[in-house]
C-alpha positions as CSV (number, residue, x, y, z in Angstrom):
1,X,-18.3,3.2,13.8
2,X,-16.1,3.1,16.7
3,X,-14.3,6.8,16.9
4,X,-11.6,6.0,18.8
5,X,-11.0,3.3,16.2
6,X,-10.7,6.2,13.7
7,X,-8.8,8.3,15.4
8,X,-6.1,5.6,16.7
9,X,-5.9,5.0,13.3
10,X,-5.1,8.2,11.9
11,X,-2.0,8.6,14.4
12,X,-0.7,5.5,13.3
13,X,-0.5,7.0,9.9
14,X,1.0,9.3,10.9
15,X,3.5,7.4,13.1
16,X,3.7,5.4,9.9
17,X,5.0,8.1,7.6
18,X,7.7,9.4,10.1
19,X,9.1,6.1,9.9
20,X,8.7,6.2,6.2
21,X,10.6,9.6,6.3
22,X,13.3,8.1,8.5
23,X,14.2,5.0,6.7
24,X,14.6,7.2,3.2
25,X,16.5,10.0,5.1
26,X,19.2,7.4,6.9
27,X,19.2,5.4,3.4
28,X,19.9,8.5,1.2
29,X,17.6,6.5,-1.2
30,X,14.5,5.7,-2.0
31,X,10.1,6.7,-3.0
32,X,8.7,8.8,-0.6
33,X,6.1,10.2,-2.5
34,X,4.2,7.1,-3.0
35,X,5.4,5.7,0.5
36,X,3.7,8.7,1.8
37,X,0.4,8.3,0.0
38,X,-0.6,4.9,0.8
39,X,-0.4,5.3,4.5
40,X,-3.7,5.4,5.4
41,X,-4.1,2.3,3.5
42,X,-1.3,0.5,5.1
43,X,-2.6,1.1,8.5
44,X,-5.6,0.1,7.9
45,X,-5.2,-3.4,6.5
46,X,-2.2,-4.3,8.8
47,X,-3.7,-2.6,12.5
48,X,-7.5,-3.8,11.9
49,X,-8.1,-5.6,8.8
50,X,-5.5,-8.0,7.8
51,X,-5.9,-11.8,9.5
52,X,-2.2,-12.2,10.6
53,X,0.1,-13.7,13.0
54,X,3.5,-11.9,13.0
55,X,4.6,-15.2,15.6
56,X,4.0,-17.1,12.4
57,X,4.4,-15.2,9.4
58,X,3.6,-18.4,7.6
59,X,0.5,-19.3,9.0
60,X,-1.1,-21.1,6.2
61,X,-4.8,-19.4,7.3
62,X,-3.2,-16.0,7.1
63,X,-4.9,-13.1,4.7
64,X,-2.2,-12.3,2.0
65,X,-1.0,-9.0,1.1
66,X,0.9,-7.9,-2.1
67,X,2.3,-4.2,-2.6
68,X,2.4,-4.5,-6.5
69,X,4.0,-0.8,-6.7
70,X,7.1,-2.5,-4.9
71,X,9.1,0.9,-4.7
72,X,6.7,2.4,-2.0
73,X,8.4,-1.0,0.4
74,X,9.2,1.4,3.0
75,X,5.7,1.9,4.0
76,X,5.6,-1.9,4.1
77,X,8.3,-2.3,6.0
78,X,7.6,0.1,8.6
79,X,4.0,-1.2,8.8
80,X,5.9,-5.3,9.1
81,X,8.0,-3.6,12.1
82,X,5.4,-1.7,14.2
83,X,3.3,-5.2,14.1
84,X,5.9,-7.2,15.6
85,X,6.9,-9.0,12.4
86,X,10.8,-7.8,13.2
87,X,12.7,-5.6,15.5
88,X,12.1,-1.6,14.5
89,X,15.6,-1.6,14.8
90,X,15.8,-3.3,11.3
91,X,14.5,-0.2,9.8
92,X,18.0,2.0,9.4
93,X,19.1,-0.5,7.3
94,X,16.9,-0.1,4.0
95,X,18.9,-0.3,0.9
96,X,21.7,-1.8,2.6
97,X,24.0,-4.6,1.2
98,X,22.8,-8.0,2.5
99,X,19.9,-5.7,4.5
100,X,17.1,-7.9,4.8
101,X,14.9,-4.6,3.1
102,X,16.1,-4.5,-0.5
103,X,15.0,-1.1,-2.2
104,X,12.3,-3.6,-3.4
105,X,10.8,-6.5,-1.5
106,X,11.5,-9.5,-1.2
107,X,9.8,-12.5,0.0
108,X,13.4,-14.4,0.7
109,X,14.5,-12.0,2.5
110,X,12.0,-10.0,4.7
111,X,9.6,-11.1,7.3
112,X,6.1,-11.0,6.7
113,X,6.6,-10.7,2.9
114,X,4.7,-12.4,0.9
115,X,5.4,-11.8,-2.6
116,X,8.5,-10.4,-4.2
117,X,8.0,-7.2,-6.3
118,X,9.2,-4.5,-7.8
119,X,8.8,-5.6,-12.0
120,X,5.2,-3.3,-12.3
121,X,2.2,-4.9,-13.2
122,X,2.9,-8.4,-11.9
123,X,1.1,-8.2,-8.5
124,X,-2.6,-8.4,-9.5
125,X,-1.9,-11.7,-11.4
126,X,0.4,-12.8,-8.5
127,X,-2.7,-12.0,-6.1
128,X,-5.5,-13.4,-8.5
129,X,-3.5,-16.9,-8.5
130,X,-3.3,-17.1,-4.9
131,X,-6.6,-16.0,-4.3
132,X,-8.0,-18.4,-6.7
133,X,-5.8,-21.0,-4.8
134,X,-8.0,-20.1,-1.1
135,X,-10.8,-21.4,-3.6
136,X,-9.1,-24.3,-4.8
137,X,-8.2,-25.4,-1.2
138,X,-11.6,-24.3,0.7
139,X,-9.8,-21.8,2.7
140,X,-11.2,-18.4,3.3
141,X,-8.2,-16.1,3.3
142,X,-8.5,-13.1,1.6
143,X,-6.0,-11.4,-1.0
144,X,-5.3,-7.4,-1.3
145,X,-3.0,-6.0,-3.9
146,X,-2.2,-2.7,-3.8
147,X,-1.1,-0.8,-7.0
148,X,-0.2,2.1,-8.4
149,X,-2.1,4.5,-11.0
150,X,1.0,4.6,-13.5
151,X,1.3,0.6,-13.2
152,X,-1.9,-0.3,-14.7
153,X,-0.4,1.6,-17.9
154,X,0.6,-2.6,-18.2
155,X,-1.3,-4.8,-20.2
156,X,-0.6,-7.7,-18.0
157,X,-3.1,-5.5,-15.3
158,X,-6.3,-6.0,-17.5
159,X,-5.1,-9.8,-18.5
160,X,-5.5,-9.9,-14.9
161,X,-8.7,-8.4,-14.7
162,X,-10.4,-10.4,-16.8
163,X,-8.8,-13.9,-15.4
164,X,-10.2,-12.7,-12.0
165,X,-13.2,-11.7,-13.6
166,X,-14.2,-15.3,-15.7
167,X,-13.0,-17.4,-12.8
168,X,-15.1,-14.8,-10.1
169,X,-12.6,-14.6,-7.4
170,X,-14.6,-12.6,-5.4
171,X,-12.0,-13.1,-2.5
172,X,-9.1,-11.0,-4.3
173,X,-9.4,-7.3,-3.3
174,X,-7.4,-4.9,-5.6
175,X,-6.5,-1.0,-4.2
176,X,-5.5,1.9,-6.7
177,X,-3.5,3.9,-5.0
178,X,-4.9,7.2,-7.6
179,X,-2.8,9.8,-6.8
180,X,-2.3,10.9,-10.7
181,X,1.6,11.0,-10.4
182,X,4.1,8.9,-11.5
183,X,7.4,9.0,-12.3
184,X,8.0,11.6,-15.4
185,X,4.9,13.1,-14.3
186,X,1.1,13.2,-14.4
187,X,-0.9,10.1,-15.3
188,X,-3.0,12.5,-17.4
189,X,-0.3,13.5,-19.4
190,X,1.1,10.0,-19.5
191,X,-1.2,7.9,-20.2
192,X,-4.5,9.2,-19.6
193,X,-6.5,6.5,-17.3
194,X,-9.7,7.9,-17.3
195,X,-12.9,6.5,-17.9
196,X,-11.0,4.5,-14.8
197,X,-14.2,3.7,-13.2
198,X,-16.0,3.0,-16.3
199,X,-13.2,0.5,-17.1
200,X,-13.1,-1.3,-14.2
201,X,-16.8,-1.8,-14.6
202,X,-16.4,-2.8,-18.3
203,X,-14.2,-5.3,-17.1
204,X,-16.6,-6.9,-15.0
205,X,-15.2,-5.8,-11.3
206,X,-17.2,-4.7,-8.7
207,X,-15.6,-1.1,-8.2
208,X,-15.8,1.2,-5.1
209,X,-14.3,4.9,-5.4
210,X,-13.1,6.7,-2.1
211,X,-11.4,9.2,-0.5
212,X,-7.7,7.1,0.1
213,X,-7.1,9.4,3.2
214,X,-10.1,8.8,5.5
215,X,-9.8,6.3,7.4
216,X,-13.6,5.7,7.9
217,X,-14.0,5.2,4.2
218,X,-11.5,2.5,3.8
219,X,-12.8,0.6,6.7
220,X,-16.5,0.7,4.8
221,X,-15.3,0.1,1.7
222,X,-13.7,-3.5,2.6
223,X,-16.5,-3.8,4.5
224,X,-18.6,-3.7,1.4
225,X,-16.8,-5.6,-0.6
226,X,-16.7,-8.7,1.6
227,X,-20.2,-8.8,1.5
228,X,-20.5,-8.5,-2.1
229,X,-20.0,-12.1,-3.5
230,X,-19.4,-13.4,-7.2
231,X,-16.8,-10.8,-8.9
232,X,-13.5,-9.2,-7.9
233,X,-13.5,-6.0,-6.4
234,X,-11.4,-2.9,-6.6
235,X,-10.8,0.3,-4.6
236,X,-9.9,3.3,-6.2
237,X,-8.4,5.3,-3.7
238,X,-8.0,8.9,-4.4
239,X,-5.0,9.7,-3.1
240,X,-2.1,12.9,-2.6
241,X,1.7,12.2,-3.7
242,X,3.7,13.0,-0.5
243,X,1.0,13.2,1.0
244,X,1.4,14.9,5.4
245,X,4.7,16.2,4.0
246,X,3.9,20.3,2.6
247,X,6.9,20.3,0.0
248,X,6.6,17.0,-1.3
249,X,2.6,16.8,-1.7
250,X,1.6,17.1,-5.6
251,X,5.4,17.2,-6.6
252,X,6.9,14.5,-8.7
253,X,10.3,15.5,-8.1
254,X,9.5,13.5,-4.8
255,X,8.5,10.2,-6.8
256,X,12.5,8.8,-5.8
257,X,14.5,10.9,-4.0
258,X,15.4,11.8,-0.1
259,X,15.0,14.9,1.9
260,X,18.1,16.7,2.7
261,X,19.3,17.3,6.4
262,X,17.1,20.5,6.5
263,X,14.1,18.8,4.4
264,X,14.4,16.2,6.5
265,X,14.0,18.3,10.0
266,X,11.1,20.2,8.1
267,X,9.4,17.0,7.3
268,X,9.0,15.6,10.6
269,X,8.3,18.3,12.5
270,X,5.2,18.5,10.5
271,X,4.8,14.7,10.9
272,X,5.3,14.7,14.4
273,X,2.9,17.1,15.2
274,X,0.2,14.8,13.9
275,X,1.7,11.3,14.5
276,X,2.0,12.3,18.3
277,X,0.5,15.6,19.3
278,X,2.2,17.3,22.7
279,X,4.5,14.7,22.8
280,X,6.1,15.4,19.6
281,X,9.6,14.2,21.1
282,X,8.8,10.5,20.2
């Protein structure tokens, strides 16, 4: 696999959670924690994978993407801007009145959106339907929903599961963003997920487990799962809460709240260093 690729890659991460860090900071609101978890992810699908047009955010041939866990938006929203979908500009105003990035999004009011979310356990349905529709209308778009670990505590997840599963939408690719943290705590304590695999499995997916932070491992992962044909696919993708951040990594508290002034500085000097090296001034 191309190494530059990678490594291009992994800044943009990086790039992508200072800008996470920036829009919660200026806001005084907000998730970083699972903003901050799913970057790798993000850049992934929306710098290599995704088949988009941000000229024509309604291009009919277009992949679809649906971030289910609707409070991590601000990764989405950065990851909307840096593509061209709207000026970067547009990110100081999350959480704004009459902003056109709600707290959640919002497919009436943001470029590039193309589901509204935000109500948990909605967006694998929402994804199944649409990637059943690619089917019904011999396109070949694909559909990714990303969701998190404490969402699939809802039922409607596995109703999903097994819709996707009898009709074999084999286009729709799910992503569990595992980082075993939610918001009064740990999944384990929770609601314990595990067998997650085995359930997955049992549910008649196709089911790929990675590391949700290397960037060489998501790339093979899709990979594999476009080639594997007849069943719906998930990626679990072990993941860290806050993750690039020291303080906030592991920590719950940082599920919805914003750095202070000096938590903030703290933050992105450590960002910085690895979102742009030397040049850390950017």
């Amino acid at each position: 696999m191309n190494i530059e690729l990678i490594c291009d890659l992994e800044r943009k991460a990086y790039q992508l959670r200072c800008e996470i860090i920036k829009m919660i900071y200026r806001a005084r609101s907000g998730h970083p924690g699972g903003s901050l978890s799913i970057a790798e992810i993000m850049t992934v699908l929306y710098f290599h994978v995704l088949r988009l047009d941000p000229k024509n955010p309604n291009w009919l041939e277009r992949d679809r993407f649906i971030l289910s866990k609707g409070h991590a938006c601000p990764a989405w929203y950065a990851c909307l801007a840096m593509r061209g979908f709207f000026d970067m500009e547009v990110l100081n105003h999350l959480r704004k009145i009459d902003s056109p990035l709600q707290g959640h999004p919002d497919m009436r009011k943001t470029r590039g959106v193309d589901m509204t979310t935000g109500s948990l356990g909605h967006g694998l349905s929402i994804g199944a339907g649409m990637a059943q529709a690619s089917k019904l209308d011999n396109k070949d778009y694909y559909v990714f929903v990303l969701l998190g670990d404490g969402e699939v505590n809802e039922g409607i997840v596995w109703e999903a599961a097994m819709y996707a599963k009898k009709y074999e939408i084999d286009n729709l690719i799910a992503i569990l963003d595992y980082n075993r943290l939610q918001l009064d705590g740990c999944t384990d304590v929770v609601m314990p997920l595990e067998p997650l695999v085995a359930k997955w499995e049992s549910f008649g997916w196709n089911v790929l487990e990675i590391d949700g932070h290397n960037i060489r491992q998501i790339l093979d992962a899709i990979q594999e799962i476009k080639n594997h044909k007849g069943e719906p696919s998930i990626i679990i993708a072990h993941t860290v809460k806050g993750k690039g951040v020291s303080f906030m990594e592991n920590d719950p508290d940082w599920h919805g709240k914003p750095p202070d002034d000096d938590q903030y500085q703290q933050a992105m000097k450590e960002l910085k260093e690895r979102a742009y090296g030397n040049d850390s001034h950017s």
